[in-house]
N, C-alpha and C positions, 0 to 999 in steps of 0.2 A: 826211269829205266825199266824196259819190258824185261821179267824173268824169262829165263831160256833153260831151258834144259840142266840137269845139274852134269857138269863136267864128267872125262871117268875119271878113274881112280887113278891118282898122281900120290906114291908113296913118300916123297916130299911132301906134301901138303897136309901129311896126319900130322907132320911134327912144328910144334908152334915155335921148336926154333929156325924153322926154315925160311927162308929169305922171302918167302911167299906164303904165308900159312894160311891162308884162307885158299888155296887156289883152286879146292875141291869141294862142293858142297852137298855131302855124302846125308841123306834123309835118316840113317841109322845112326847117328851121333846122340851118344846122348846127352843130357842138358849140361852135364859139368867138360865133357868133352867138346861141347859148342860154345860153352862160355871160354874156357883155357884156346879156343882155337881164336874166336873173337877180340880176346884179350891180347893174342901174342900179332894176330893181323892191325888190330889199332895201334898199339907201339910201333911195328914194323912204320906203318903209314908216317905214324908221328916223329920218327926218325926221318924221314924223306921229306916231309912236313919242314920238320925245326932247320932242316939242310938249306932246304929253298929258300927258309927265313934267312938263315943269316950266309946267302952268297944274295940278296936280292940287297939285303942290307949293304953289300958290301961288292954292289954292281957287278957282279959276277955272270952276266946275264947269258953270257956261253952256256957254262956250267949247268944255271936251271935252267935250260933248253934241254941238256943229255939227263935232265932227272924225270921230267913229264911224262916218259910212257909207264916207266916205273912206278909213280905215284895213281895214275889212270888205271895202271892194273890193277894196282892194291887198296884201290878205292872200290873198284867193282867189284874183287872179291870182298871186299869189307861187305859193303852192301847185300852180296847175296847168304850172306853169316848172319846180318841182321831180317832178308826176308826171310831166310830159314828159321829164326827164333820166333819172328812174328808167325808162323804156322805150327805153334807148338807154345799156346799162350803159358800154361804152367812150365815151362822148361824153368823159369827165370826162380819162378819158388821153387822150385824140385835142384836145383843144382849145388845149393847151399853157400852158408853164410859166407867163406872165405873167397871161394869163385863167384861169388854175385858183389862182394867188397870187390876183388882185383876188374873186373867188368865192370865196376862204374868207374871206380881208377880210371882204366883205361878211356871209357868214355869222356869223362871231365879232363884228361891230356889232350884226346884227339879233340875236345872242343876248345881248347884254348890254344892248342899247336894253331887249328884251321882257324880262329882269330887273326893271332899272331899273324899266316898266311894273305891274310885278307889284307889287314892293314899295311903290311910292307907291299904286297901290289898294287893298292891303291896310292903311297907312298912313290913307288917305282914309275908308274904310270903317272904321276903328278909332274916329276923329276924330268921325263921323259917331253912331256906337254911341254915343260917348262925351256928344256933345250932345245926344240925345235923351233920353240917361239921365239926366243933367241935366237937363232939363227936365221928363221927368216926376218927379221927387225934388222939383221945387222946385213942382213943381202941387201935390204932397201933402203936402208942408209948409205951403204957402199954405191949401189947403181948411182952413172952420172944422171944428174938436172937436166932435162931438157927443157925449153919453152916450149908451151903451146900457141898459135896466132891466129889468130882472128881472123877475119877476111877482112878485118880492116888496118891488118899488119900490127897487133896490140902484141906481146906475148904477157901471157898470165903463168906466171913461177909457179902460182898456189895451185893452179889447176894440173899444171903439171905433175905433182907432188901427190897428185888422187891418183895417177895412174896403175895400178897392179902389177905386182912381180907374182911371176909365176914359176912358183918350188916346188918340185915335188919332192918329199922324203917319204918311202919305203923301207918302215921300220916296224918290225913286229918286238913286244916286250912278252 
């Protein structure tokens, strides 16, 4: 993702209990104020994260359709918190031991949240493969038999049985 510009100033976004806390990515933060904003956008994320886990678990697949923009948002502010950190390499030693503890926290959730994320859509997406295949097996068992003949008036059942059903399912997961 191309950096852009840094946002303006959204006085929700100073406070890391805001529903969005990274939404601003202000160059005058300092390191312990970039780390507590880092830290409260990764949780937020990983709340949204752990949701989608267990409604995907739990085929809910409405639901994590109305969570997607929400999680896209707070993934690209996540991201522009961490190129802001990567242009300011000592922020991470200068911000101290307790804000660079709760920042890795956060980081080792948000990478076991986005696991967790992976495997149940891979999971969903298997599930998903696996009912449509289903379904079409049981359209092609269901179509009647026809014979096929020959021009010399033979009918061949087997050859008939090769012929193609054509399904279309329009399903997005």
């Amino acid at each position: 993702m191309t950096q852009s510009a840094p946002e303006s100033l959204n006085p929700e976004s100073l406070n890391p209990e805001s529903p969005n806390p990274g939404a601003a990515v202000l160059p005058e933060l300092t390191p312990g104020e970039l780390a507590e904003r880092m830290a409260a956008a990764a949780g937020r994320l990983c709340e949204v994260i752990e949701t989608e886990v267990d409604l995907l678990r739990s085929f809910k697949i409405a639901e994590v359709e109305r969570l997607q923009a929400e999680k896209k948002n707070l993934a690209e502010n996540y991201e522009k918190l961490l190129q802001s950190l990567g242009k300011h390499p000592t922020a991470v030693a200068e911000m101290g031991d307790g804000r660079r503890a709760a920042l890795r926290a956060a980081a080792e959730r948000l990478a076991r949240a986005t696991e967790a994320n992976a495997v149940a859509l891979r999971a969903g997406i298997e599930a998903h493969t696996r009912l449509m295949s289903g379904i079409a097996r049981a359209v092609q068992e269901q179509r009647p038999r026809s014979a096929c003949y020959h021009a010399d008036g033979r009918t061949l059942e087997a050859e008939a049985d090769k012929t193609p059903v054509s399904v279309t399912l329009d399903q997005v997961l």
